[in-house]
C-alpha positions in Angstrom: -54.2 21.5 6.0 -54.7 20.1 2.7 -51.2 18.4 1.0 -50.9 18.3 -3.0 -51.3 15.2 -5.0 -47.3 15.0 -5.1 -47.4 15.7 -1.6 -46.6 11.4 -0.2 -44.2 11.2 -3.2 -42.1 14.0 -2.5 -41.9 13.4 0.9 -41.4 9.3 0.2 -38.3 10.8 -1.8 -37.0 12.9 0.5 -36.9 10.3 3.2 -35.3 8.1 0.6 -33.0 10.4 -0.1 -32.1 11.4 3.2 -31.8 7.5 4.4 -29.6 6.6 1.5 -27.1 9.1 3.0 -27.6 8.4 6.5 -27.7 4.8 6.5 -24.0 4.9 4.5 -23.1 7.3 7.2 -23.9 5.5 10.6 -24.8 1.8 9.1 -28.7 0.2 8.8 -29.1 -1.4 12.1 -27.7 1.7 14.4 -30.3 4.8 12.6 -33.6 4.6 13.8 -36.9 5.2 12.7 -36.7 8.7 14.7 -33.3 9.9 12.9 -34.4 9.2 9.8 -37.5 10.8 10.2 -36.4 13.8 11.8 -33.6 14.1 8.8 -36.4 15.7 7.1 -38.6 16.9 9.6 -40.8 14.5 10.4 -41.9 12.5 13.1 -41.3 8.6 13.3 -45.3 8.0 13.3 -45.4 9.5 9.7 -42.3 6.7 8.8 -45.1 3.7 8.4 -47.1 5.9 6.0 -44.4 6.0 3.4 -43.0 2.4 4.5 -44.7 -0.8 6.2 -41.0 -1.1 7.9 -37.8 -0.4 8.0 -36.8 -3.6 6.1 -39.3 -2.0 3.2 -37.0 1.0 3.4 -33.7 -1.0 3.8 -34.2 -2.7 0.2 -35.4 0.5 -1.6 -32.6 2.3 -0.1 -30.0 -0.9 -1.1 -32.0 -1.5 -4.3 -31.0 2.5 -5.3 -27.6 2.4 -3.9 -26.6 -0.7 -6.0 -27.9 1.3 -9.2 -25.6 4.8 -8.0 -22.7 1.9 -7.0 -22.7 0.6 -10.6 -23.0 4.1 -12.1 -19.6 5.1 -10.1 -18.0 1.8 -11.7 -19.5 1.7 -15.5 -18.4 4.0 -18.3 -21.0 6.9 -18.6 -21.5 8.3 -22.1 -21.7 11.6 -20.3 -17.9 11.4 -19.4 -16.9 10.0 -22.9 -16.8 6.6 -21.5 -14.3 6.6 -19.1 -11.5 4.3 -18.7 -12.2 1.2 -16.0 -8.5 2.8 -15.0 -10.4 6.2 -14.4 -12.9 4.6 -12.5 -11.2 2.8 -10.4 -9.2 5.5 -9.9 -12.1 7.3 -8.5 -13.4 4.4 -6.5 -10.1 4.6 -4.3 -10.1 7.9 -3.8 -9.7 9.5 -0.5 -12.8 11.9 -1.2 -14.4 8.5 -1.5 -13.2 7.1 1.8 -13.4 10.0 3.7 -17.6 10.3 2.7 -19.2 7.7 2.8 -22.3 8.9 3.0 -21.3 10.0 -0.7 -20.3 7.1 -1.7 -20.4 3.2 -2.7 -23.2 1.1 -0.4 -20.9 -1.7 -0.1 -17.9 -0.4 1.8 -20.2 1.9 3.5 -22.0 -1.1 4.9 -19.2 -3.8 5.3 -19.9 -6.5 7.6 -23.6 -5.5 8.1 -24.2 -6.4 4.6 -23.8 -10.0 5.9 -26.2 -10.3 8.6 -29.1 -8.7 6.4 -32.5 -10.5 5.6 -32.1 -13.0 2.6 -34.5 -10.6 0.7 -32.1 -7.7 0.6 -29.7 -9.9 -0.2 -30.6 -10.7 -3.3 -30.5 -7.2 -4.5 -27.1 -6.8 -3.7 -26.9 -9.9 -5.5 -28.3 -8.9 -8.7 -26.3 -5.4 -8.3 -23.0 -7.2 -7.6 -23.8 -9.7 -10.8 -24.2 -6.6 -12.6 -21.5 -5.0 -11.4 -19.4 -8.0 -12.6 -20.8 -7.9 -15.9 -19.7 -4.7 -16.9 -16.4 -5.3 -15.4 -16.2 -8.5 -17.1 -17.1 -7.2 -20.5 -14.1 -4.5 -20.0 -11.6 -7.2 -18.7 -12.6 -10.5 -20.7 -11.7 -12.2 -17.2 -14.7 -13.2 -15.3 -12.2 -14.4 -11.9 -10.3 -11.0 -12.8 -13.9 -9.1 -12.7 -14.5 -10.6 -9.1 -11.2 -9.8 -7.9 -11.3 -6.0 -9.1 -15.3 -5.7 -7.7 -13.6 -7.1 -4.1 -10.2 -5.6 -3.8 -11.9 -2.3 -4.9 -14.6 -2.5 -1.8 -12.1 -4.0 0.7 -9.6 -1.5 0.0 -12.5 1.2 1.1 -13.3 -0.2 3.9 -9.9 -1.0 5.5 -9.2 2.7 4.5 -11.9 4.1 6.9 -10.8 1.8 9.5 -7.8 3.3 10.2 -7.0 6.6 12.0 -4.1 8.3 9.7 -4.4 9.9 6.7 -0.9 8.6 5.8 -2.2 4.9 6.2 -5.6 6.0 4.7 -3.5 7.4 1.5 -0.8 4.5 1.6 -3.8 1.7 1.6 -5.2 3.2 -1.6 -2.5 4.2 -3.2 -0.6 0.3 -3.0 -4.7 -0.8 -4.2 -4.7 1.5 -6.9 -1.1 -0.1 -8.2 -2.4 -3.2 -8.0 -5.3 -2.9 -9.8 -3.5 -0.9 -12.3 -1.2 -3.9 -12.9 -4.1 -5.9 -13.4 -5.4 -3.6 -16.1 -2.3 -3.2 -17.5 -1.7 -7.1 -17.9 -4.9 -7.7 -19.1 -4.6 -4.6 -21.8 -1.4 -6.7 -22.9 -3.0 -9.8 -23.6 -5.9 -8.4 -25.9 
């Protein structure tokens, strides 16, 4: 059977795709070649020819999700530049927290993030620096930047560790306040 020319890029794409979801879902180290193939109908031989491993997959797939992670938290001409208030409004959502598969990489991965190779690492260092740039140019409050970036992802994560949605609700709703007080103090002293 003869494949188009597009053919390896669609399906490179789809496994992307597919990974990007799954990996947020059930975490990096527990979804194996197998599930990930057979998320799109393939078996795990054909894996190695779009990937020469499933760290080569694990920094695409963190590589992308830092890009979709900073597009949740920068203003998008689209939306008429949306407040950081909107956005983090959004971010601690319970549509967020229940979905993480539709979500930010960083709550999604938690703890795993930490025991990573140093190479992926540094993408979710350059996506976090970003991240705290445009939070930073919003804010004028570099610490305040860092704070918002981390009580943001912590809030998401402790949210999906509990078992109530009343907890679930009450955990983002008392973040939410917070970081609305922040932004409200630091609207004040522009």
């Amino acid at each position: 059977m003869r494949y188009s020319k597009s053919h390896k890029e669609d399906t490179r794409r789809k496994l992307l795709d597919s990974s990007r979801a799954l990996v947020k879902k059930g975490g990096f180290d527990s979804t194996g070649v197998e599930a990930l193939m057979s998320a799109i109908g393939l078996t795990p031989g054909a894996f190695y020819s779009h990937f020469p491993s499933k760290q080569a997959l694990l920094e695409e797939v963190i590589r992308e999700e830092m890009q979709y992670s900073l597009s949740m938290l920068k203003p998008q001409p689209a939306d008429g530049g949306s407040t950081l208030n909107q956005r983090t409004k959004a971010y601690l959502s319970v549509p967020h927290a229940e979905h993480p598969e539709a979500g930010c990489v960083l709550p999604a991965l938690g703890s795993e993030l930490a025991r990573i190779p140093v190479e992926v690492k540094s993408i979710i260092e350059d996506g976090l620096k970003d991240m705290h740039s445009v939070w930073n140019d919003e804010l004028k409050d570099e610490n305040a930047a860092w704070a918002v970036i981390a009580q943001c992802v912590g809030a998401v994560i402790l949210a999906r560790s509990v078992k109530s949605d009343a907890t679930r609700r009450e955990i983002l709703r008392a973040n939410r306040a917070q970081v609305d007080a922040l932004l409200r103090s630091r609207a004040r002293s522009d």
